[in-house]
Backbone as CSV, one residue per row, in Angstrom:
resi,resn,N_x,N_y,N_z,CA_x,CA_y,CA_z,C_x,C_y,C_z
1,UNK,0.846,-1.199,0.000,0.000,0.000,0.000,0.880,1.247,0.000
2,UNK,0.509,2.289,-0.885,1.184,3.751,-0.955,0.991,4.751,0.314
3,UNK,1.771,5.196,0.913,1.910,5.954,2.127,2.180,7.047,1.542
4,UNK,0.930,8.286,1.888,1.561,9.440,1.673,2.895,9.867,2.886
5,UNK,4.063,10.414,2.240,5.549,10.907,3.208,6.287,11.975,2.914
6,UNK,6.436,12.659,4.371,6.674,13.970,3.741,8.136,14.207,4.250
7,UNK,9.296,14.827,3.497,10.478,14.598,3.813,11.288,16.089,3.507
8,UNK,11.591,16.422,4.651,12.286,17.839,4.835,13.877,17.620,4.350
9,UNK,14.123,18.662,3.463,15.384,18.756,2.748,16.043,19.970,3.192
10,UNK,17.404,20.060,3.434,18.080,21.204,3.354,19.483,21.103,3.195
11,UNK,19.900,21.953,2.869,21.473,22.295,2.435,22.220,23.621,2.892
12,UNK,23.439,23.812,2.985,23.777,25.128,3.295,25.400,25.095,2.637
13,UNK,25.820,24.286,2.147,27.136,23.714,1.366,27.029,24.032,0.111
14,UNK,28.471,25.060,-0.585,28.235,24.699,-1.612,26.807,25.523,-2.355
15,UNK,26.462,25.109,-4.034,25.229,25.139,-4.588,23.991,24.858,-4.024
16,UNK,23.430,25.284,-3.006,22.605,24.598,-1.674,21.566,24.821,-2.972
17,UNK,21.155,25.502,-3.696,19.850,25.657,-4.403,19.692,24.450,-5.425
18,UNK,21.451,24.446,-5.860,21.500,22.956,-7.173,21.842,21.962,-6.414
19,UNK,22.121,21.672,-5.317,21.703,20.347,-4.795,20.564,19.850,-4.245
20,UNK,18.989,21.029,-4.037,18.227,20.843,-3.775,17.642,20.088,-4.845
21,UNK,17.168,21.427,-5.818,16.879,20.462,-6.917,17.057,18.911,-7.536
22,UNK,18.582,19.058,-7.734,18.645,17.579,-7.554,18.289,16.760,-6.631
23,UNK,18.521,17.058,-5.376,17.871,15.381,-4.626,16.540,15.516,-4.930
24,UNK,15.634,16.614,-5.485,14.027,16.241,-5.449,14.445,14.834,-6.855
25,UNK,14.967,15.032,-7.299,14.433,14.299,-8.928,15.632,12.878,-8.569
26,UNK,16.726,13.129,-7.701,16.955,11.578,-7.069,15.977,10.844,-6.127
27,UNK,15.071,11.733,-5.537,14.222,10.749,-4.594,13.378,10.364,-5.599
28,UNK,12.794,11.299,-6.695,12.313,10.787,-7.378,12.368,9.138,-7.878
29,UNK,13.656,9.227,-8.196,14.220,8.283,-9.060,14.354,6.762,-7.816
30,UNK,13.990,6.739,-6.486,13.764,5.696,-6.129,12.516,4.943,-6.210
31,UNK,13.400,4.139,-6.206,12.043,2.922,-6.267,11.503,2.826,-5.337
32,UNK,10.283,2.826,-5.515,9.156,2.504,-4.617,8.887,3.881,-3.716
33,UNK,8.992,4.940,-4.546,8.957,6.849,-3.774,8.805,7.241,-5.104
34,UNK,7.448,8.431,-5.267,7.391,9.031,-6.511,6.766,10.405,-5.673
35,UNK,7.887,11.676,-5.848,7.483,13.007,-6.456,6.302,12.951,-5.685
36,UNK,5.114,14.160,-5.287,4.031,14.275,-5.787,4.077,15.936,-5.802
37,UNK,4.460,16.206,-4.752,4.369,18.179,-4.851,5.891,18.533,-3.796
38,UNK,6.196,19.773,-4.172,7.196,20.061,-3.505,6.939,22.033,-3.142
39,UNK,7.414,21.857,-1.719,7.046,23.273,-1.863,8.315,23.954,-2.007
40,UNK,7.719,25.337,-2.130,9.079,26.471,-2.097,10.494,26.558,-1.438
41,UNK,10.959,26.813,-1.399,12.413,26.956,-1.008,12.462,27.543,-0.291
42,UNK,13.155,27.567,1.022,12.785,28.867,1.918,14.311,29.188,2.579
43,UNK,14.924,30.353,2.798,16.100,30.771,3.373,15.709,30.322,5.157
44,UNK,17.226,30.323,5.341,16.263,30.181,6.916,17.981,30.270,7.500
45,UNK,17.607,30.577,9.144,19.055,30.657,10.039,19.089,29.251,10.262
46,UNK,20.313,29.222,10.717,20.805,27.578,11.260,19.412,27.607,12.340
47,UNK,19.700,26.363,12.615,19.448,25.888,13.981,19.888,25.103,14.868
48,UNK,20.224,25.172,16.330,19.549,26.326,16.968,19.945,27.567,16.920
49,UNK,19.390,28.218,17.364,19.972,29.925,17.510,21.413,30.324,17.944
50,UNK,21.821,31.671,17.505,23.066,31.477,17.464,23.661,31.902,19.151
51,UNK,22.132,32.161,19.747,22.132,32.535,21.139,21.999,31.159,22.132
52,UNK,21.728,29.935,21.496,21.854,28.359,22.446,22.808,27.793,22.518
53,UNK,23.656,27.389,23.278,24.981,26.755,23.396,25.249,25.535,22.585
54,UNK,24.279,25.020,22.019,24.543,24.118,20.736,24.677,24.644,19.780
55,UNK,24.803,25.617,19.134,24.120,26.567,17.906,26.153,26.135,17.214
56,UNK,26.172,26.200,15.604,27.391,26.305,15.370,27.485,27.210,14.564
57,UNK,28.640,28.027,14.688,28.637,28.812,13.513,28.776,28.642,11.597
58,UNK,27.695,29.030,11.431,27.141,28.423,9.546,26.641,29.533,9.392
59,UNK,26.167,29.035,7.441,25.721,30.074,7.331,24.487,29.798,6.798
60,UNK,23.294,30.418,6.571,22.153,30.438,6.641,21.801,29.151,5.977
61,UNK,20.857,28.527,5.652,20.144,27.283,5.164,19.071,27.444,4.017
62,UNK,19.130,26.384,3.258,18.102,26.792,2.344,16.991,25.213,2.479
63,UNK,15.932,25.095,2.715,14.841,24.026,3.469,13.866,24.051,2.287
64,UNK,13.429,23.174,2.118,12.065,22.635,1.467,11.860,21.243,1.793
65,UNK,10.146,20.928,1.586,9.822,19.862,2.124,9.203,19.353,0.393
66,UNK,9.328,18.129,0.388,8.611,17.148,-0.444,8.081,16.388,0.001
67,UNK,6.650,16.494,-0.924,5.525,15.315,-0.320,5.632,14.260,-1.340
68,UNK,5.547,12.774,-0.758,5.762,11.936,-1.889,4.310,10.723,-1.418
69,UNK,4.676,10.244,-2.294,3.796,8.568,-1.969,4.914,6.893,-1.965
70,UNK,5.200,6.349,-1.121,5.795,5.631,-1.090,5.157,4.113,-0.925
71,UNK,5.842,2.805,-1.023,5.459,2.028,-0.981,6.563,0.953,-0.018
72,UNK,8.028,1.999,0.498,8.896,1.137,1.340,8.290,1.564,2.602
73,UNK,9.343,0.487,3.443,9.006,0.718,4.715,9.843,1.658,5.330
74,UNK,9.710,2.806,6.291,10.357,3.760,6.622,11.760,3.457,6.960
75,UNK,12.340,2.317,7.404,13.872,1.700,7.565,14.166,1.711,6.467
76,UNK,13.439,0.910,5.377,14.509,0.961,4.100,14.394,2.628,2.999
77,UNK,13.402,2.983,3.253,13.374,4.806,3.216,14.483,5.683,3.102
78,UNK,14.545,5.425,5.193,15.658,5.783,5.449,16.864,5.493,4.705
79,UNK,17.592,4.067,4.650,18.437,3.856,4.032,18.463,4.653,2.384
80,UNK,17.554,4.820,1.619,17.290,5.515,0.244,18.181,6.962,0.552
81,UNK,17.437,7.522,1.822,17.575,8.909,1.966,19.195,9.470,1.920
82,UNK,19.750,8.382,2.864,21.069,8.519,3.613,22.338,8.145,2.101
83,UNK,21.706,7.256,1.236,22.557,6.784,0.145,22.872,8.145,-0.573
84,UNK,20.991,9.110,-0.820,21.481,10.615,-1.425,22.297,11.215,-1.053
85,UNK,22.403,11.459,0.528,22.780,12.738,1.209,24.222,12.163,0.880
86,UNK,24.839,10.901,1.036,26.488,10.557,0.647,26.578,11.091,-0.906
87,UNK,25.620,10.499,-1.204,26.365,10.740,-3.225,26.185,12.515,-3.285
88,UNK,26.016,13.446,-2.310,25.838,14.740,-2.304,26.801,15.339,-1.443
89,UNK,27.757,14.355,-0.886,28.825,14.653,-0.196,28.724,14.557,1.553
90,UNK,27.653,14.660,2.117,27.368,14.095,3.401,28.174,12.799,4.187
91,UNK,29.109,13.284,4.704,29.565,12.397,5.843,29.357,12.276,6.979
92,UNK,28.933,11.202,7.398,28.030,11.142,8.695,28.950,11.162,9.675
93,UNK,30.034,10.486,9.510,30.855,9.800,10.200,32.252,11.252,11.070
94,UNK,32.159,12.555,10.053,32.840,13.133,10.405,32.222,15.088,10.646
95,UNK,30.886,14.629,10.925,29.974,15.681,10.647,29.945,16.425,12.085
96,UNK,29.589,17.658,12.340,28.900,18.139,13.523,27.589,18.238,13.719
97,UNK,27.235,18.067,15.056,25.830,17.864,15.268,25.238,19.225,15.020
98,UNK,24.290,19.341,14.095,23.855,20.666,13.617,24.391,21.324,13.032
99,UNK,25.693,21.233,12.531,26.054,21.743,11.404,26.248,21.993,10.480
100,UNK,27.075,22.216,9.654,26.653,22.524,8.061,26.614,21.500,7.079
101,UNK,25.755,21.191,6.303,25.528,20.097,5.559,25.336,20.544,4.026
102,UNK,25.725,19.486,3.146,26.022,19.712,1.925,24.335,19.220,1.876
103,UNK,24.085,18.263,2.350,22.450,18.206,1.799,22.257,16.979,3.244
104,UNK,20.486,17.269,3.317,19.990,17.150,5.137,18.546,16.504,4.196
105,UNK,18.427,14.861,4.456,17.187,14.408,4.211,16.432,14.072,5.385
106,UNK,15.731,14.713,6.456,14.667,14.207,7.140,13.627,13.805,6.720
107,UNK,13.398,12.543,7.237,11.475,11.492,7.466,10.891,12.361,8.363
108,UNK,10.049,13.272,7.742,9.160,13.698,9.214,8.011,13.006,8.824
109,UNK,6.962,12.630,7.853,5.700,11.944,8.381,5.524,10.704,7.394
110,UNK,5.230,9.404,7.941,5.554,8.630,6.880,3.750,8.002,6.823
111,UNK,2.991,8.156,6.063,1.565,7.748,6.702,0.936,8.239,8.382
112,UNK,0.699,7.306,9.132,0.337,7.142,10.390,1.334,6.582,11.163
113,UNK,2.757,6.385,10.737,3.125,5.468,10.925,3.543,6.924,12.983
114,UNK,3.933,6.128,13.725,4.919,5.806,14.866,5.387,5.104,15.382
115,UNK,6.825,5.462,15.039,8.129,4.892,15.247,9.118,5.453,16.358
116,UNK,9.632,4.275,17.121,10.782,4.841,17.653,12.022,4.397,18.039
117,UNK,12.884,3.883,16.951,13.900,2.894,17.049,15.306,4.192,17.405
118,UNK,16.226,2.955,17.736,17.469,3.718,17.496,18.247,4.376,16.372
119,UNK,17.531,4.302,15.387,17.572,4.904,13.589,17.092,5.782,13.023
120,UNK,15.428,5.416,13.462,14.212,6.504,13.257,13.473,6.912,13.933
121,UNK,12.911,7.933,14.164,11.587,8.246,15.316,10.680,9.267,14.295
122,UNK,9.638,8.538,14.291,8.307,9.082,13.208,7.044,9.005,14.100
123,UNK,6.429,10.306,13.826,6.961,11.367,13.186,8.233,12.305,13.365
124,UNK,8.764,12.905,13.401,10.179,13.434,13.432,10.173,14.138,14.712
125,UNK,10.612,13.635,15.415,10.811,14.732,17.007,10.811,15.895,17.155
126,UNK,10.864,16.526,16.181,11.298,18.205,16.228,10.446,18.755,14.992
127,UNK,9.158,18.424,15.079,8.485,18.883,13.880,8.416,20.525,14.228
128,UNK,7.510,20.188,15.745,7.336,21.260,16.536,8.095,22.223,16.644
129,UNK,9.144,22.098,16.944,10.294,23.117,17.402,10.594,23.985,16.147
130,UNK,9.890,23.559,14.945,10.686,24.457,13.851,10.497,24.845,12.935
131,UNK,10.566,26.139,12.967,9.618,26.742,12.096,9.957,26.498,10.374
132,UNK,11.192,26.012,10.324,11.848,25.664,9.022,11.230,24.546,8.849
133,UNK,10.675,23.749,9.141,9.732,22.929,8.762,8.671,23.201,8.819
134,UNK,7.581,23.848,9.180,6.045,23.711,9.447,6.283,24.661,8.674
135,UNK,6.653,25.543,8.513,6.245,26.273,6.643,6.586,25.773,5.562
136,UNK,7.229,24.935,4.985,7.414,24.540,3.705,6.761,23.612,3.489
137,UNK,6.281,22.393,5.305,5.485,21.048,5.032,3.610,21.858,5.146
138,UNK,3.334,23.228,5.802,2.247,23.868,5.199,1.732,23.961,3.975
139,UNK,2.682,24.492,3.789,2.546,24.499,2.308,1.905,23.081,1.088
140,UNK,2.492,22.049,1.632,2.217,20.719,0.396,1.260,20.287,1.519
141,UNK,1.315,20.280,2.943,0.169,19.582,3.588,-0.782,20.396,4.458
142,UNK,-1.613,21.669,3.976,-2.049,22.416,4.685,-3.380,22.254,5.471
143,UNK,-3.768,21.189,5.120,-4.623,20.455,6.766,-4.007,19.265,7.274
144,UNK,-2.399,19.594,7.629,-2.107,18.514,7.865,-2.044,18.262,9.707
145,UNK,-2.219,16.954,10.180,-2.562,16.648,11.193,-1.637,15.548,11.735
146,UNK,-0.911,15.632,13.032,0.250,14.488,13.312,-0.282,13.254,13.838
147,UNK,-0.143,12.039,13.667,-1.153,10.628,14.419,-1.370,11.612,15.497
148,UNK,-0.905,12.022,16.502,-1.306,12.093,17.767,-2.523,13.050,18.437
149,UNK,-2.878,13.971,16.685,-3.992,14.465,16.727,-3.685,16.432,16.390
150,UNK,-2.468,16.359,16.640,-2.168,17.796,17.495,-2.171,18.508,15.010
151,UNK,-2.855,19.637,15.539,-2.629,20.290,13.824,-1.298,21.147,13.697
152,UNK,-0.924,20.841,12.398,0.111,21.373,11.765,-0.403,22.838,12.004
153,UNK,-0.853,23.634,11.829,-1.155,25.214,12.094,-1.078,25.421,13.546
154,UNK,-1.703,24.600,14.550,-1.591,24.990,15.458,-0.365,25.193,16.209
155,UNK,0.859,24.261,15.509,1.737,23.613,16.064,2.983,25.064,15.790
156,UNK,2.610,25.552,14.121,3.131,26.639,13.778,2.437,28.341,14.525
157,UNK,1.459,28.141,14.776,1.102,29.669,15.317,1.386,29.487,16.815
158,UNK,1.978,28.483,17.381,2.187,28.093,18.678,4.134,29.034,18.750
159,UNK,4.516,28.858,17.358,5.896,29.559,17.600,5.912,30.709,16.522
160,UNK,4.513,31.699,16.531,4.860,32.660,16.303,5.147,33.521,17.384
161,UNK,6.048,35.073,16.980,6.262,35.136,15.626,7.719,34.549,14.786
162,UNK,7.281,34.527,13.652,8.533,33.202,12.816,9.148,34.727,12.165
163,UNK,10.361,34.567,12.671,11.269,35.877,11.786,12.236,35.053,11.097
164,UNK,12.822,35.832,9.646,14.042,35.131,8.927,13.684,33.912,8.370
165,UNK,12.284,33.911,7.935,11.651,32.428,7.504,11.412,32.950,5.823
166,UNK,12.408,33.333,4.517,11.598,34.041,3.462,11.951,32.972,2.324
167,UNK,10.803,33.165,1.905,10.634,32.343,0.407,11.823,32.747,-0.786
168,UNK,12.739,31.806,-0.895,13.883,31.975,-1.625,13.674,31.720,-3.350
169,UNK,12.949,30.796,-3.489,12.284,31.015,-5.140,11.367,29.110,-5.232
170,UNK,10.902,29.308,-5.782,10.310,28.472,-6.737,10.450,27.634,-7.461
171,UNK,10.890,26.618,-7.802,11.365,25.486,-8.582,10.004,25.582,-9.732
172,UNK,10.698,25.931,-11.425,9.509,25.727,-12.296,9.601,24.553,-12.631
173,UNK,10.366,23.870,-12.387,10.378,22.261,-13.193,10.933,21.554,-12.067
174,UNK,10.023,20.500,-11.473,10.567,19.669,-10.974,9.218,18.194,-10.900
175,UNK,9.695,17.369,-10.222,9.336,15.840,-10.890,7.984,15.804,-10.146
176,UNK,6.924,16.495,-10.640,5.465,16.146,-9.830,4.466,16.361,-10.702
177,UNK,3.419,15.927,-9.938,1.785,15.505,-10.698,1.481,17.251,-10.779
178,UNK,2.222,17.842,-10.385,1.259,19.718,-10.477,1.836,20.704,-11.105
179,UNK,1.043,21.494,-11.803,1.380,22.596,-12.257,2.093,23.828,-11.424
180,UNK,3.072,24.123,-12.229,3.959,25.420,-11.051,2.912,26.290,-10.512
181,UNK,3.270,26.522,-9.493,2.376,27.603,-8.429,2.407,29.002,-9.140
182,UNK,0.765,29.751,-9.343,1.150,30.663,-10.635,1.858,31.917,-9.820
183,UNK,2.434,32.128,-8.336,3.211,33.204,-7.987,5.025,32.827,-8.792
184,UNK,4.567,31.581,-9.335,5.974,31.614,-9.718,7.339,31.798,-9.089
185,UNK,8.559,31.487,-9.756,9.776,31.840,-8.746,9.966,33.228,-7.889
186,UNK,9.050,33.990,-8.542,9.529,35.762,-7.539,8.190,35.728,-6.450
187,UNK,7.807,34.651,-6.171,7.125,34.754,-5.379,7.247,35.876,-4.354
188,UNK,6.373,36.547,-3.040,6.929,37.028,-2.139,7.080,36.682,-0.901
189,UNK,8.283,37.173,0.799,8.533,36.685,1.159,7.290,36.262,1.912
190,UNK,7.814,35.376,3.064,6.817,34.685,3.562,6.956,35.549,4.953
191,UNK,5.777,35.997,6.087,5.516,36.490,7.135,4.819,35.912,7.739
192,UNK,5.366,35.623,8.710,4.387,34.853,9.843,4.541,35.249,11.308
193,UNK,2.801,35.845,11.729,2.885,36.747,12.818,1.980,36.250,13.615
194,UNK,1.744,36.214,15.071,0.583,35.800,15.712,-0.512,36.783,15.191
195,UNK,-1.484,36.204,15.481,-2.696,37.396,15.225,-2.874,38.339,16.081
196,UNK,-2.979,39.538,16.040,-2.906,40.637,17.050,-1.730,41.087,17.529
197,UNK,-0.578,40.494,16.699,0.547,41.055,17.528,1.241,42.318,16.968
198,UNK,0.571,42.504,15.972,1.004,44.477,15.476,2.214,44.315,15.015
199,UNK,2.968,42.978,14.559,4.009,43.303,13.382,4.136,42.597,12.541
């Protein structure tokens, strides 16, 4: 059976915009994972902040999420994901925690599934915490809802306000069932404010 799965990408290495692109049309290209929509591109600061004692010094990030339909099981997924991020230069083995990456494939929702091995934990532990995700996975899943009930909007207006979150461009061609979004690549940036909060 096909699992809709939605999988957060980012880069900050390098061509971060031409290695995005490409891994959309390598995940493509696995078997048993096809494409379906991908949202915008979005600039974004590292994380965490450069004010948390984990934070490393990098330089900004470029994030998008792809929604796909799959038919593996989230272990061998995973393994798909991790094969890209190497053939994109990703070394796991000599990396910093949170730091700069030539290209970053997270599983955040794989169906209904919850998981919590020493490999994977689905839905993704840190959906919540970040705003570099709940806007780009808004975007392709905008009534989207986590097994545990809690809504994707709520989860995002829970950490407004979102500053330094702006829409970096548009992909006109890439491997999905939909027509380009007609704001096109000059889209504008993205703002996200609590309601009533006067900025």
């Amino acid at each position: 059976m096909s699992e809709a799965t939605y999988l957060g990408l980012g880069a900050n290495v390098g061509d971060a915009l031409e290695t995005l692109r490409a891994a959309v049309y390598a995940l493509d290209d696995v078997d048993g994972f096809a494409v379906d929509e991908v949202s915008g591109v979005y600039r974004t600061p590292p994380w965490p902040s450069p004010d948390d004692p984990r934070s490393v010094t990098q330089e900004p990030f470029l994030n998008l999420v792809v929604r796909g339909f799959t038919t593996l099981e989230p272990a061998a997924l995973l393994e798909e994901t991790q094969l890209i991020e190497a053939a994109f230069g990703r070394d796991r083995a000599r990396e910093v925690r949170w730091g700069p990456r030539t290209l970053d494939i997270d599983l955040l929702l794989v169906g209904e599934r919850q998981l919590d091995t020493p490999e994977l934990t689905l839905p993704h532990p840190r959906i919540a915490e970040r705003g570099f995700v709940l806007v780009p996975l808004l975007e392709v899943a905008p009534a989207g809802v986590l097994p545990d009930g809690r809504r994707l909007t709520a989860l995002l207006a829970a950490l407004a306000p979102i500053e330094d979150i702006e829409l970096e461009v548009r992909f006109d061609e890439v491997p999905t069932h939909h027509l380009p979004r007609p704001d096109g690549p000059g889209g504008p940036p993205a703002s996200f404010q609590r309601p009533g909060s006067g900025t």
